[in-house]
N, C-alpha and C positions, 0 to 999 in steps of 0.2 A: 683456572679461568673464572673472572668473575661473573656473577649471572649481570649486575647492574653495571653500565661503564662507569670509569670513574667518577665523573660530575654528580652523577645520579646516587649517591650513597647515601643511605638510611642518617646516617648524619650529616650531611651536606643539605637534607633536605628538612630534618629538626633547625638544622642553624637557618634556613631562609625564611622557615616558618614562624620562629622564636624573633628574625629582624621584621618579619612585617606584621608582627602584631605588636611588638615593640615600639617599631617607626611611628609617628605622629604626623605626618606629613598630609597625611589624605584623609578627612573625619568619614566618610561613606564608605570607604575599603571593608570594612567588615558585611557594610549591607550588600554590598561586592559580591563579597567572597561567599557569601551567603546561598547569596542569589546564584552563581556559578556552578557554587558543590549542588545545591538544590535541584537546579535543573539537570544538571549532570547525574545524579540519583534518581530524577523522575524516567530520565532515560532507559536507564538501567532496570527500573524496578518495571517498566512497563514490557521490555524483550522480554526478562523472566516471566512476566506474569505472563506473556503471550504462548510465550516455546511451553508452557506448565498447561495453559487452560485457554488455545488458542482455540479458534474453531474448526473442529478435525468434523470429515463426516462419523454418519451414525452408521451404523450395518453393510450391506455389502451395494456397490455401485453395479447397477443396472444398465447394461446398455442395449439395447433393442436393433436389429437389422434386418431392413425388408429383406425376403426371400423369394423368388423371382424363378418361376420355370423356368428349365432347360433348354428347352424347344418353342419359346415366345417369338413370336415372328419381329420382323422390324417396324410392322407397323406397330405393335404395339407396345413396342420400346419406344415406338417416335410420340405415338400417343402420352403414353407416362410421361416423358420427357417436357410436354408439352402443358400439362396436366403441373406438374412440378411447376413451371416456371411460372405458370396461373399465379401460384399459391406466393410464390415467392415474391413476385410483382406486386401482390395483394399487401403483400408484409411493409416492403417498403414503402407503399405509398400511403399504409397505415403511418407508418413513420414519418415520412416527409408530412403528413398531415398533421401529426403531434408538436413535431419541431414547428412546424408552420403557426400553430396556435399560441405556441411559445416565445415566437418570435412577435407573432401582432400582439401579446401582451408585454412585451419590452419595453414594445414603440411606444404604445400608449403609457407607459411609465417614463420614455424619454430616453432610453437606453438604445 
């Protein structure tokens, strides 16, 4: 069984290469072809360079989790709970305020 199908053979592919550099039909084709293989290599050399020296972490990943008596009543589950949402409210309307300044400098560009 062959590895390539038919059409695809090592010389099928020397003959279409040897007709179009041969051809004269099209004077740009080589800046073409150029331009093709080229970017098709930058493709390529940028996956390697990525999968070889991409950005892995450094040392070991840390992860933290509050620890919370046993015997906490519900008020003071309701309290944290309440306490949490503070902070998280906080966050977002940090947020919406960034976006928001973001947004009136748009306008005044016209955007």
């Amino acid at each position: 069984m062959a590895i390539l199908p038919r059409p695809a053979s090592p010389s099928a592919f020397l003959a279409d290469l040897r007709a179009f550099v041969t051809g004269g039909d099209h004077p740009y084709k080589v800046i073409g072809a150029t331009f093709a293989i080229g970017v098709t290599a930058l493709w390529i050399f940028g996956f390697v360079i990525e999968s070889r020296w991409g950005v892995l972490p450094e040392g070991e990943q840390v992860t933290y989790a509050m620890d919370f008596p046993a015997d906490r009543t519900d008020a003071q589950i309701v309290a944290q709970n309440k306490a949490d949402q503070r902070k998280r409210d906080a966050a977002l309307a940090e947020r919406r305020r960034q976006f928001q300044k973001v947004d009136d400098a748009m306008s005044k560009l016209g955007f």
